[in-house]
DRENKOL-192659 format. One record per residue: z, x, y negated of N, C-alpha, C in turn; residue in one letter. Coordinates in steps of 0.02 Angstrom, whole numbers, plus 50000, padded with zeros to 5 digits. Atoms other than C-alpha are relative to their C-alpha. Layout:
<romars>
ZXYZXYZXYA/...
</romars>
This chain:
<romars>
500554995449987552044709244775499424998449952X/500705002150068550704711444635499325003650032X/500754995849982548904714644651499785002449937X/500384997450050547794724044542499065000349996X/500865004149990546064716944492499635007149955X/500474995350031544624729844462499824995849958X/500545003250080543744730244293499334999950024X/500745003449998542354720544288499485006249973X/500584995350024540754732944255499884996149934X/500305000250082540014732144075499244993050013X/500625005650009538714716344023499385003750046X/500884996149976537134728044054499985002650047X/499734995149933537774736644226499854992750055X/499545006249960538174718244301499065000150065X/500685001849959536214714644355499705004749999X/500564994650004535364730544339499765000850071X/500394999349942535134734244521499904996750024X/500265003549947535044719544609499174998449949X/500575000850041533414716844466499555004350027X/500364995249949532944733844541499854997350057X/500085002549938532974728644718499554995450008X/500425004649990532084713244680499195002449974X/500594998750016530674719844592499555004050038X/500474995449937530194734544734499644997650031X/500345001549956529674725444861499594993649989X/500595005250037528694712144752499615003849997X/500364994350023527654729144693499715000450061X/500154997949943527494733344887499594995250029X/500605008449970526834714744936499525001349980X/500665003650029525474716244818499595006350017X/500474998449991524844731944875499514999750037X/500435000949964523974728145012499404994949989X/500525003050041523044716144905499595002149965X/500374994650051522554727944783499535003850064X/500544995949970521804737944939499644994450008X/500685005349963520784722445008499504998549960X/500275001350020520234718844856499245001849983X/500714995549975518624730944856499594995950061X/500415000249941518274725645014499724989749985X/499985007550012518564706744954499314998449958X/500565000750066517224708344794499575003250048X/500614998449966516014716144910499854994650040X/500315004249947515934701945048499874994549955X/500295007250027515734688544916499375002549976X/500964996650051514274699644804499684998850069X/500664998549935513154702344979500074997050045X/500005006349942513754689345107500204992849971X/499955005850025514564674745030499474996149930X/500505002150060513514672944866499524999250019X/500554999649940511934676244998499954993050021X/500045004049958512364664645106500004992449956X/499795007350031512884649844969499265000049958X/500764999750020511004652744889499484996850069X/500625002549942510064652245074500164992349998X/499885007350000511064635545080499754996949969X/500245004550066510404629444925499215001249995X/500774999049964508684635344977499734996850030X/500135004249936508664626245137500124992349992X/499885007950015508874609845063499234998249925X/500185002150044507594610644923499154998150013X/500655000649999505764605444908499785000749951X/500254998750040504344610744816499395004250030X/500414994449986502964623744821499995006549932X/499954996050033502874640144759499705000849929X/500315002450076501684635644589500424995749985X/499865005650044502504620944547501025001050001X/499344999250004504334627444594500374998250067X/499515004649950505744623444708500684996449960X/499415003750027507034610144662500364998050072X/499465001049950508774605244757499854991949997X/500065004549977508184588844843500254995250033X/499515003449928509394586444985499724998250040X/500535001849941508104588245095500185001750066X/499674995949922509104591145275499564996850047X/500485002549945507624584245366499605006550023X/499994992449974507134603145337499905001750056X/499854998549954508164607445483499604997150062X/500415004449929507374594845604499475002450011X/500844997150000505634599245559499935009050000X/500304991949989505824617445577500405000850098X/499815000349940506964615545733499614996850061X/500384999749978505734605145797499245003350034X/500684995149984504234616545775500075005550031X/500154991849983504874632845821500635001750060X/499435000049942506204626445964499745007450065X/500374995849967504914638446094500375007449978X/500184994450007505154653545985500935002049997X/499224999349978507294651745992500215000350053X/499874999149934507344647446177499855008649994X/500084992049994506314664546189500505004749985X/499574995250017507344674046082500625000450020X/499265000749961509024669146161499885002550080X/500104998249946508074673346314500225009350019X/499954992949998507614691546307500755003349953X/499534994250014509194696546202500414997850062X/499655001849947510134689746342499825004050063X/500274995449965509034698946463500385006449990X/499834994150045509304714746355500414999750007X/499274999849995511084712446343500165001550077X/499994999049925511024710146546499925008150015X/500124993249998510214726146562500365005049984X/499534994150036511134736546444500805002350024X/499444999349959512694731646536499955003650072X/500224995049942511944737546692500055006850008X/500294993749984511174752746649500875005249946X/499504994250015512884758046518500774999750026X/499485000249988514294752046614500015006050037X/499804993649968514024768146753499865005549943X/499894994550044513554779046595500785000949961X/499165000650006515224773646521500545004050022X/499624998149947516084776846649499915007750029X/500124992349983515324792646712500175005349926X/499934994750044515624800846524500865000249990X/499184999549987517614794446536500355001150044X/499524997249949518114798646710499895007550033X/500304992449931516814812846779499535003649950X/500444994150044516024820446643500405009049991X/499754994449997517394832946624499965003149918X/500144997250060516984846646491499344998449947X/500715000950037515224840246459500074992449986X/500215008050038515884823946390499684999249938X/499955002650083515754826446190498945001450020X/500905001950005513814832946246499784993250041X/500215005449961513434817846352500134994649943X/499685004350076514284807946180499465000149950X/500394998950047513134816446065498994998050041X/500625001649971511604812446179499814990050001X/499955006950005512094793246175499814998049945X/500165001150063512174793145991499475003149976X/500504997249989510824803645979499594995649941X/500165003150032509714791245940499944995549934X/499935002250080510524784345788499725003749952X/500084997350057509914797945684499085001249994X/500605000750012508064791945707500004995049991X/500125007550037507464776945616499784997450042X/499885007349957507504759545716499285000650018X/500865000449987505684760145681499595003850018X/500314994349959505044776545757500095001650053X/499825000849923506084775845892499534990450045X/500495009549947505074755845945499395003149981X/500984996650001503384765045888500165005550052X/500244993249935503734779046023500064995050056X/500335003249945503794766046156499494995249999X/500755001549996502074760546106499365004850050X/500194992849981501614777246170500075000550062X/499714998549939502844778146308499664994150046X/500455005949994501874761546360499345000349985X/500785002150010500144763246330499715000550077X/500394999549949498964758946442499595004550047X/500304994249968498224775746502500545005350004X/499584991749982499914785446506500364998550071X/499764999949918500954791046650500304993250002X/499385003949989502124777746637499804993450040X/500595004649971500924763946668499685001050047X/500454996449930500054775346813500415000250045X/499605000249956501594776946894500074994150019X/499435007949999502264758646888499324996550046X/500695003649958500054754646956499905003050094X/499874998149938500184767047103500734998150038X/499565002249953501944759747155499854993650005X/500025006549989501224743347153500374994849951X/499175006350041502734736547014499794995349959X/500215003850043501684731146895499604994250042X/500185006549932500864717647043500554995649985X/499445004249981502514710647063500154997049915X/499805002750055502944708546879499604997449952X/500515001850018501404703346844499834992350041X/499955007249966501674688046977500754996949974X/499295002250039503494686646874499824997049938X/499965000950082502684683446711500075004549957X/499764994950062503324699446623499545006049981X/500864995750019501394707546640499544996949995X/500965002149986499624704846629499785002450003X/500484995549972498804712246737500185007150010X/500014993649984498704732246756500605002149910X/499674999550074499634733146556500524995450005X/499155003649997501514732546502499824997949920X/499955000850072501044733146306499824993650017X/500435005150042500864714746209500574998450068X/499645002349911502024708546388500824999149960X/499095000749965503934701046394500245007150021X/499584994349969504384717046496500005005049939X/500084994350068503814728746341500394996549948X/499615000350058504844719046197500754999650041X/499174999449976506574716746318500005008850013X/499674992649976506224736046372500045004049918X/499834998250065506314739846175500674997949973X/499495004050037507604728346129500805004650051X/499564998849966508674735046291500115008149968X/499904991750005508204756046245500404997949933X/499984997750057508664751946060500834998249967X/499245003650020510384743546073500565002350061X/499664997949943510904751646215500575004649991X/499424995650018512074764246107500634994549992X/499635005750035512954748346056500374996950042X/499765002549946513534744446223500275004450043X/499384994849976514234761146284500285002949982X/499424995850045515224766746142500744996850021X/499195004149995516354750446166500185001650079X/499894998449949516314752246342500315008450037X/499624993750003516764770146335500834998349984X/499575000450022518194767246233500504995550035X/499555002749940518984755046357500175002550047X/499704996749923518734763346515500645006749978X/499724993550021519414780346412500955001049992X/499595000650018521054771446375500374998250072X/500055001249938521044767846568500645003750040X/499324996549975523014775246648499435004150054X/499964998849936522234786146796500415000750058X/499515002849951523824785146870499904992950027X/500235007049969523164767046896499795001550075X/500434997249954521954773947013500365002250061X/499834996149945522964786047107500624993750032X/499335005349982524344770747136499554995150044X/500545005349965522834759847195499945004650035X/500144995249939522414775047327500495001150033X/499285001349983524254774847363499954994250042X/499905005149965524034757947424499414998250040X/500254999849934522624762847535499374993849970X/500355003050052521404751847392499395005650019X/500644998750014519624755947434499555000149923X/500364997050084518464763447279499964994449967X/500595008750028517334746247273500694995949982X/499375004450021519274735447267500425004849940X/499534997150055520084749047149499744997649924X/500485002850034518554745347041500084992849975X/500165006150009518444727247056500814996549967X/499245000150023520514725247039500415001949941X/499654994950061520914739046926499545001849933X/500564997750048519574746946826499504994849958X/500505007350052518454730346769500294996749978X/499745003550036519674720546720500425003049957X/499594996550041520584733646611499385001349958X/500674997350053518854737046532499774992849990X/500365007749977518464717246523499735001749898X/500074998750055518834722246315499475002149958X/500784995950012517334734646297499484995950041X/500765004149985516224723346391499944993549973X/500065005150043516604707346273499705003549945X/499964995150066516354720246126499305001649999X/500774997649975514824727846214499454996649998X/500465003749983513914713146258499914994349910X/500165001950060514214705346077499665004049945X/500294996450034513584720345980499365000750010X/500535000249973512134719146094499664993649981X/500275008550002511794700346096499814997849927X/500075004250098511974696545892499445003149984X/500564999150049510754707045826499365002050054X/500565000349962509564707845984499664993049988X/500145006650012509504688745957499455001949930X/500385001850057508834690745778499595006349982X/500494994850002507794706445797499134995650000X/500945001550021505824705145736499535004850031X/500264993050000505464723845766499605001250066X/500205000149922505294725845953499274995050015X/500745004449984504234709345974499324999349937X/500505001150036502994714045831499635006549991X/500164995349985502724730545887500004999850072X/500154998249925502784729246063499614992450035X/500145007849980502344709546084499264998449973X/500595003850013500964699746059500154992549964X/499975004850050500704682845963500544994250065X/499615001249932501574675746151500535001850002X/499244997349977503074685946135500514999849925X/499805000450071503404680245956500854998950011X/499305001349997505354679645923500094997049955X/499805003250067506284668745794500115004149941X/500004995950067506584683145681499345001649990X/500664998550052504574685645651499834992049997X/500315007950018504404666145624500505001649931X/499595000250069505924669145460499525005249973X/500304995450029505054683545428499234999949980X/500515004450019503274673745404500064997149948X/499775007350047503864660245337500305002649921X/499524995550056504904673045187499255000849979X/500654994850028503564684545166499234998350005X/500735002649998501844677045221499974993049975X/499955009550001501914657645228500324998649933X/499695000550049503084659245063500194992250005X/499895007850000503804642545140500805001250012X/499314998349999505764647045066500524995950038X/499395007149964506644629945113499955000750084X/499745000449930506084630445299500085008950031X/499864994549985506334649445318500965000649992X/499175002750015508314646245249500354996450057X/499765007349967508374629845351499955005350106X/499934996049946507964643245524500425004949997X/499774994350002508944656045467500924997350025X/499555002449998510544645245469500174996750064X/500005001049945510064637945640500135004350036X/499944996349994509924651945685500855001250028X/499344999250019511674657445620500494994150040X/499745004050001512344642845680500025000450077X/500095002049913511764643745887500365004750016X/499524996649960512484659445904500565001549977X/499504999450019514034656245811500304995550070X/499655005149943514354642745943499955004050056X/499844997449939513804653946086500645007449986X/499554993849993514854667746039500754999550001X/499315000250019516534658845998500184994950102X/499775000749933516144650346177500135005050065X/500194995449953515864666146276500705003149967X/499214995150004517584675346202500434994650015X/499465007149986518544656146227499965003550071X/499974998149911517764661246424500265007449995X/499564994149988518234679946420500744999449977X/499244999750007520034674446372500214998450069X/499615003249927520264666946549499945005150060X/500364994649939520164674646723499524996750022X/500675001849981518654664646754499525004450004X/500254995050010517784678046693499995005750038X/499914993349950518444691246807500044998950081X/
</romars>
């Protein structure tokens, strides 16, 4: 019994495709590199290059005539952390407040534009965002207004007596909300408050309502369908919520230098002194990084806690 051996293909035939084959999906690996890359050369130009300068800032001594030189001065940190510890407590205070609030007042807006709004959701949407398309800073100058001392708002809050009580809280003085605690958290809360029911939207929205009707099935009261079903399926948008809120309420200037007094100073108008008035670069750097640095730690502890059910 004989066999019969195929002819070998030609020299130049032998590797041609597997060469093909190999080369495709090398081409394919690298595109997704090629896309990042844009995005890659932008975070080093305006955040990393930024940030590796403030560093080299916050270490140097000198004065503005005679120069600044890189010293290795990290005593910096101490001496500004020392001086302006008051004006960080504060500011971790009220965005925290603020953040409190905003969860309050947009978890039932949330909620009311994803389960019961109906047809008048996208307007109830466009009324949220609304506000974005007026500048940060006209919208905190109209509650100078909405706050002054001779308007309704203030007349109302004197004939219910409220301002008494929050005026034995600390967050008034006297018959006036302007220059007051209650006037820079009720800025900080109106002005970030979109920022906390978009995410929260977007969780509840993704929400099964068959959930619901299965929890009513099992004879699950509203308040337990809620507390069981609905908050902890939205836990997502309120980590999301309360961080979009918290980061840049923390380092806001605006609110407490328009609505505050020299009392309600926040750590972002002490950098913002210290930059622009005081022209004292090294310890303006040396806060900015503290800064950076407190609520890097609170924020990677507060999502470590929203990973658990502690939280819920």
């Amino acid at each position: 019994m004989t066999t019969t051996e195929k002819p070998a293909p030609p020299d130049g035939e032998a590797g041609a495709a597997p060469l093909e084959v190999r080369r495709t999906p090398a081409r394919k690996r690298l595109v997704p590199y090629w896309l990042l890359l844009p995005g890659i050369l932008w975070l080093i130009v305006f955040f990393a290059a930024p940030l590796v300068y403030q560093a080299s800032t916050s270490i140097q001594t000198g004065s503005l005539e005679e120069g600044f030189k890189v010293t290795w001065h990290f005593a910096t940190y101490w001496d500004a952390l020392g001086e302006y510890w008051p004006q960080f407590l504060r500011s971790v205070g009220y965005a925290a407040t603020a953040t409190a609030l905003c969860l309050l007042l947009g978890y039932p807006l949330a909620y009311l534009i994803a389960f019961k709004a109906g047809r008048w959701r996208n307007v109830v949407m466009i009324l949220v965002i609304a506000p974005f398309f007026t500048s940060f800073l006209i919208r905190t100058l109209a509650w100078k207004t909405i706050l002054a001392d001779g308007g309704p708002v203030v007349g109302l809050l004197n004939s219910l007596h409220v301002l008494d009580v929050t005026s034995w809280l600390g967050l008034t003085e006297g018959q006036r909300v302007l220059a007051t605690p209650l006037a820079v958290v009720c800025g900080l809360t109106y002005n970030f408050l979109p920022f906390m029911v978009l995410p929260l939207y977007t969780s509840l929205e993704r929400i099964d309502p068959r959930l619901h009707e299965a929890a009513g099935d099992l004879y699950a009261r509203p308040a337990t369908t809620f507390r069981r079903v609905t908050f902890p399926l939205s836990m997502p948008g309120v980590v999301a919520g309360t961080l979009l809120t918290f980061i840049p309420a923390a380092g806001d200037y605006i609110n407490a230098e328009l609505l505050g007094s020299t009392d309600q100073k926040m750590i972002g108008n002490v950098i913002q002194s210290q930059f622009l008035r005081v022209l004292d670069y090294p310890t303006a750097a040396a806060l900015s990084f503290i800064l950076m640095a407190a609520i890097l730690a609170m924020v990677t502890l507060y999502i470590r806690k929203s990973g658990t059910e502690d939280l819920v």
